[in-house]
C-alpha positions in Angstrom: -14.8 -18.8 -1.8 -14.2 -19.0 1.9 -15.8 -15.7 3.6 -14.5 -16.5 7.1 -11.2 -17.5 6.0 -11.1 -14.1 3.6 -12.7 -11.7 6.7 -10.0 -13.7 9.1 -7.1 -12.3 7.2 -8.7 -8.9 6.2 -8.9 -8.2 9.5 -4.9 -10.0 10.4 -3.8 -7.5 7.7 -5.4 -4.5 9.9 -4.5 -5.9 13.3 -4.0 -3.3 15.9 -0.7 -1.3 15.9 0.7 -3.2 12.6 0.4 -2.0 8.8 1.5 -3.8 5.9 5.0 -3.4 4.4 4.6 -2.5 0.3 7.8 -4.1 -0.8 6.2 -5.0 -4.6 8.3 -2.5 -6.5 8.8 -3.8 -10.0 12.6 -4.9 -11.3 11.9 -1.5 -12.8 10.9 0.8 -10.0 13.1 -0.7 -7.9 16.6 -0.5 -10.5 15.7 3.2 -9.8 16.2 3.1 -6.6 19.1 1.0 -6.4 20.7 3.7 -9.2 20.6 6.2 -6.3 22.4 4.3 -4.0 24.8 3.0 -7.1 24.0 -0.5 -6.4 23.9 -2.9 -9.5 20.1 -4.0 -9.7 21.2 -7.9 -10.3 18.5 -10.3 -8.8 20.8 -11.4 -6.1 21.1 -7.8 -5.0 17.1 -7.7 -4.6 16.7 -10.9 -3.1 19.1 -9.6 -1.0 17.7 -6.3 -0.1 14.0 -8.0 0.6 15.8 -10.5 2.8 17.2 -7.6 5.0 13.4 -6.2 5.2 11.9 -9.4 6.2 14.0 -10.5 8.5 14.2 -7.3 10.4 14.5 -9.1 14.2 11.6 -7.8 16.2 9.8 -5.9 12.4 6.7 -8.8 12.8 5.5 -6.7 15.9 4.5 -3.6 13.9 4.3 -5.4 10.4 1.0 -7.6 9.6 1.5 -8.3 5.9 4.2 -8.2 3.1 3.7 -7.3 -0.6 5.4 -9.5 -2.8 6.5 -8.6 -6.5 6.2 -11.9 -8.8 10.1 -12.5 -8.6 10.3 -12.0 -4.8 7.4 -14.3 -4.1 9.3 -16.9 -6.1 13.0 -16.4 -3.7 14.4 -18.0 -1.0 16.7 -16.1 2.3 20.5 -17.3 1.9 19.4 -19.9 4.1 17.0 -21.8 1.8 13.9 -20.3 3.3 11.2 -19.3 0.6 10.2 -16.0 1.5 6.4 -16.7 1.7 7.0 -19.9 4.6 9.3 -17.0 6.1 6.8 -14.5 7.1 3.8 -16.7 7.5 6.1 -18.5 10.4 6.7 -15.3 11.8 3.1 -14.4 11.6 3.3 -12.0 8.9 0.5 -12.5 5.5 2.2 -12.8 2.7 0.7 -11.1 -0.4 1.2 -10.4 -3.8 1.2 -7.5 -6.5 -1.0 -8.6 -9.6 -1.7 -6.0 -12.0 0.1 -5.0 -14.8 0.8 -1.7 -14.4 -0.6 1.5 -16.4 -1.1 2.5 -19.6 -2.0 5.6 -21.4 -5.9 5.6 -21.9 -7.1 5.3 -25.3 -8.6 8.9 -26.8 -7.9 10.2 -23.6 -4.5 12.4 -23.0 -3.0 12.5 -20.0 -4.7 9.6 -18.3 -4.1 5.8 -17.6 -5.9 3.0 -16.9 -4.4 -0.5 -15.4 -3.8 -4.1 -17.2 -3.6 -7.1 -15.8 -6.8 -8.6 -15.8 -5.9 -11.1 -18.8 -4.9 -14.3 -17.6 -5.8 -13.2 -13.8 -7.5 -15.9 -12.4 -4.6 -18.8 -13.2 -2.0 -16.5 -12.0 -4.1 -16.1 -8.9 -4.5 -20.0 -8.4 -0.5 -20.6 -8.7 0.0 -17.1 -6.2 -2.4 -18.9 -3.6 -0.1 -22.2 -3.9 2.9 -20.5 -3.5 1.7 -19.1 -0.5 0.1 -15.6 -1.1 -3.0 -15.1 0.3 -3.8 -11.3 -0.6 -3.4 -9.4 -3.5 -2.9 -5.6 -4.9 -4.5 -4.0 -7.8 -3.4 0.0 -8.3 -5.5 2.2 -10.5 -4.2 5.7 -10.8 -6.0 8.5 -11.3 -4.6 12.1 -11.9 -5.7 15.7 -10.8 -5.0 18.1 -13.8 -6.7 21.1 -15.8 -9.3 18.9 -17.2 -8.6 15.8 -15.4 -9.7 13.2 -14.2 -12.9 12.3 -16.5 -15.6 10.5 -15.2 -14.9 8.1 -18.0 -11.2 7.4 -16.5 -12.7 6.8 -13.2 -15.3 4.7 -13.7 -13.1 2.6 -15.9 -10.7 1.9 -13.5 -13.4 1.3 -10.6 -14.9 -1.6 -12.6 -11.5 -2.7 -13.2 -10.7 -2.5 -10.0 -14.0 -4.1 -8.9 -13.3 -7.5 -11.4 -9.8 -7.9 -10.0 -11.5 -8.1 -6.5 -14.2 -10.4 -7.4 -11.2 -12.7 -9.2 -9.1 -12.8 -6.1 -12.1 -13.1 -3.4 -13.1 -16.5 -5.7 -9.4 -17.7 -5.7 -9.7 -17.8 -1.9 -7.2 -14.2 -1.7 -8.1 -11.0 -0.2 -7.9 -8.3 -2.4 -6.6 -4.9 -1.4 -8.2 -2.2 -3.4 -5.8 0.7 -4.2 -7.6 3.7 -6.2 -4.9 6.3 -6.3 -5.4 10.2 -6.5 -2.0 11.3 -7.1 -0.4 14.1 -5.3 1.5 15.4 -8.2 0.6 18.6 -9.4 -0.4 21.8 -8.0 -4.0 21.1 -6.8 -5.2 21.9 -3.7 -6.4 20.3 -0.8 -10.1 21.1 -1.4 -9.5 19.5 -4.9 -8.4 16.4 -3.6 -10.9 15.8 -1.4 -13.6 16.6 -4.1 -12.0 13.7 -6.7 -11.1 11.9 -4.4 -14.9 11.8 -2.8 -15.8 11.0 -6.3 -13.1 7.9 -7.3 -14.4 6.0 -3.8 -18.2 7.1 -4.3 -17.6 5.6 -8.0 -14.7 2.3 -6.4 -17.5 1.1 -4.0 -20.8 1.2 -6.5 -18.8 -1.1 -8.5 -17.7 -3.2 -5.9 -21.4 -3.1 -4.6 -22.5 -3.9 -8.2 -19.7 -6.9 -8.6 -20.9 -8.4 -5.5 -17.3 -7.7 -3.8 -17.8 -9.4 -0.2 -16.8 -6.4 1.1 -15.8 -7.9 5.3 -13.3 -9.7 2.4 -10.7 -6.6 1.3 -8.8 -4.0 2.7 -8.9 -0.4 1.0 -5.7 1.0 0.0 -6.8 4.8 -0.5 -4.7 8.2 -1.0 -4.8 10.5 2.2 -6.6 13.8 0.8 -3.8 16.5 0.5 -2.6 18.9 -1.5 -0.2 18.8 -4.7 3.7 18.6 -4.1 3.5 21.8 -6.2 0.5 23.7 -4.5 1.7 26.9 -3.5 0.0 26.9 -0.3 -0.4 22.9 1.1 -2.8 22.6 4.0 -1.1 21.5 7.3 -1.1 18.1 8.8 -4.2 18.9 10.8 -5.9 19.8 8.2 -5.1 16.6 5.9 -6.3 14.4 8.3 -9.5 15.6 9.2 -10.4 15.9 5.3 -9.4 12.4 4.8 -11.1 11.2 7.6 -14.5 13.3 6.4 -14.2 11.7 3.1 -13.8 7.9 4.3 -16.4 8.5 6.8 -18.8 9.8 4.0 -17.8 7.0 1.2 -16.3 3.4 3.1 -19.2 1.4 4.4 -18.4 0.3 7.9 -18.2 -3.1 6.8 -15.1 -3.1 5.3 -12.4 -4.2 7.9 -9.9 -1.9 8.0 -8.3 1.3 5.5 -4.3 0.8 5.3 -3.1 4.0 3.3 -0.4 4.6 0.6 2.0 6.9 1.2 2.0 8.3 -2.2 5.6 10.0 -2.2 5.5 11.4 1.4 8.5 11.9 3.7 8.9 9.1 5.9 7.9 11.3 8.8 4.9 13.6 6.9 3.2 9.7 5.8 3.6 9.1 9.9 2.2 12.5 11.1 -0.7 12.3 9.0 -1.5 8.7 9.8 -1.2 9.7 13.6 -3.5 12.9 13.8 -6.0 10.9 11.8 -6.0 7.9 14.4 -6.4 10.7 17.1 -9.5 11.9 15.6 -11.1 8.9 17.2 -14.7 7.3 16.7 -13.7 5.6 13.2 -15.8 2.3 12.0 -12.9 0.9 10.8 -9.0 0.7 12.0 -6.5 3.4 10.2 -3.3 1.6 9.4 -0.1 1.5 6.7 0.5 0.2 3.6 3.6 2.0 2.9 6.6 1.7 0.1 9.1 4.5 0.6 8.1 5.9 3.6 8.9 2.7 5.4 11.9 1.7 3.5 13.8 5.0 2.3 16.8 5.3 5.4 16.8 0.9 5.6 17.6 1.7 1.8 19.7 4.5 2.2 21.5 3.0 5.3 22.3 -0.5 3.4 23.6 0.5 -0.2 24.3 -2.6 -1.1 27.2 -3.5 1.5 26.5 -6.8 3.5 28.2 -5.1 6.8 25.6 -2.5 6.9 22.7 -5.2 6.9 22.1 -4.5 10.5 22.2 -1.3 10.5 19.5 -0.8 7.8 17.6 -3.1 9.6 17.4 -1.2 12.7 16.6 2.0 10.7 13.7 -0.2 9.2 12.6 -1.3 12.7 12.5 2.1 13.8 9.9 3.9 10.7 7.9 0.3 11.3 7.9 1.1 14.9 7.2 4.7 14.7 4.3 3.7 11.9 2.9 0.8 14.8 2.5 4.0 17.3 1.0 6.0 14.1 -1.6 3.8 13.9 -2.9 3.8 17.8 -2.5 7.8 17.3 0.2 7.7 19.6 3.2 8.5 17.5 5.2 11.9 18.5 7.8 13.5 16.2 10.0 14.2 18.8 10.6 10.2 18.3 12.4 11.0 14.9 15.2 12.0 16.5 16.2 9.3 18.4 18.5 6.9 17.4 17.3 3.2 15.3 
């Protein structure tokens, strides 16, 4: 393991005024989306779709990073281009989803734990080959009556904790993702609270793992209330929350925090990562890691049709733009309404 190679592209992935595009959506997850749009989910039509994102004219100014599902990591552009040689050329890290996804939790309803870990470290070796050169591992943890059990976080921490140690020793950074969802009808105070307890619990393991911590880029929930909370705290108050909790649990030495978006509007993820950024006197740099809220109108906008390329394009250039002034905290709404 390289530390100064793995803090040089921690910190590349967290580089002022850029955040990393989460385009890792499974053939699964993403056939969903393509239903809405009634666009056949055939691999052509993905490869396609991910070519539009990545080749975005101008998008490597706000975007420092790319994350790759296993199929997409393994395509080409039209052209002949493999997608990995395509963004490192433009400057952009190429990276790579790795886990398995969830599964229910054995004797315990209602929760899941993430797979993946079998197999890991040859899969790694062969990602690094083809040109990734940082990972993501999601462990999801749910707010309920009951839930989550200590036993459900700390299970995911240390699996969290051996993924990182697997990809730090095949020479790839490992971005950490320990999700509180934002289902339900919790509150904003309840967030915070598991939350405070999944990172408190993410980072002992880590610590205890021997995670090189200038080596990985946390991937955390913001703290806010459930999509079916009857009274959901305002923007302000979301971002100081989440800011008081990462200042309380994320050692200074990791180098930067890029957040999920977690089923937010594409503007509400870009508020929140603004006002956060304006609180000022952080450790570390507040950027994006975002799925949907980056890619929802570029989706929406493209539907499939090979004429409308550029115009989803320029609607993804715009949310990547308005996310690059997000994370400076110098993002204003009124922005939304001007044309991609």
């Amino acid at each position: 393991m390289n530390r100064t190679e793995l803090a040089r592209i921690a910190h590349a992935m967290v580089a002022k005024g850029r955040g990393i595009l989460a385009a890792d959506e499974s053939t699964g997850t993403i056939t969903k989306r393509f239903d809405k749009i009634k666009v056949a989910s055939t691999e052509e039509n993905r490869r396609a779709y991910r070519e539009l994102l990545f080749t975005a004219p101008g998008a490597a100014e706000f975007i420092s990073g790319v994350i790759l599902y296993d199929e997409t990591l393994r395509q080409s552009t039209k052209g002949g281009e493999r997608f990995a040689d395509l963004l490192t050329r433009l400057g952009v890290v190429p990276g790579i989803k790795v886990d398995a996804g969830t599964k229910p939790f054995p004797n315990f309803p209602g929760e899941v734990i993430t797979e993946g870990l079998d197999g890991l470290a040859g899969r790694l070796a062969e990602y690094h080959k083809l040109g990734a050169r940082f990972a993501k591992w999601r462990a999801v943890i749910d707010i309920g009556e009951g839930l989550p059990t200590r036993t459900c976080i700390e299970t995911n921490a240390e699996l969290l904790a051996r993924y990182a140690t697997l990809c730090q020793e095949a020479g790839i950074v490992p971005i950490v993702e320990p999700e509180v969802l934002m289902d339900g009808a919790h509150s904003l105070e309840r967030c915070e609270d598991v939350t405070s307890q999944v990172l408190e619990t993410v980072f002992s393991r880590l610590y205890a793992q021997r995670v090189y911590l200038e080596g990985m880029v946390l991937k955390p929930n913001m703290v806010i209330a459930g999509q079916k909370a009857a009274n959901r705290a305002g923007p302000e108050l979301v971002a100081e929350a989440t800011v008081r909790v990462l200042k309380r649990y994320v050692p200074a030495a990791v180098p930067g925090i890029a957040f999920l978006s977690g089923g937010q509007s594409e503007a509400e993820a870009t508020l929140h990562l603004d006002l956060m950024n304006r609180i000022g006197g952080l450790p570390w740099p507040l950027t994006f890691s975002y799925g949907r809220a980056l890619q929802q109108t570029a989706l929406a906008t493209w539907a499939g049709a090979s004429a409308s390329v550029a115009a989803g394009q320029r609607e993804f250039l715009k949310r990547a733009r308005l996310c690059g002034l997000a994370a400076v905290g110098r993002y204003d709404s009124g922005l939304e309404k001007q044309a991609a």
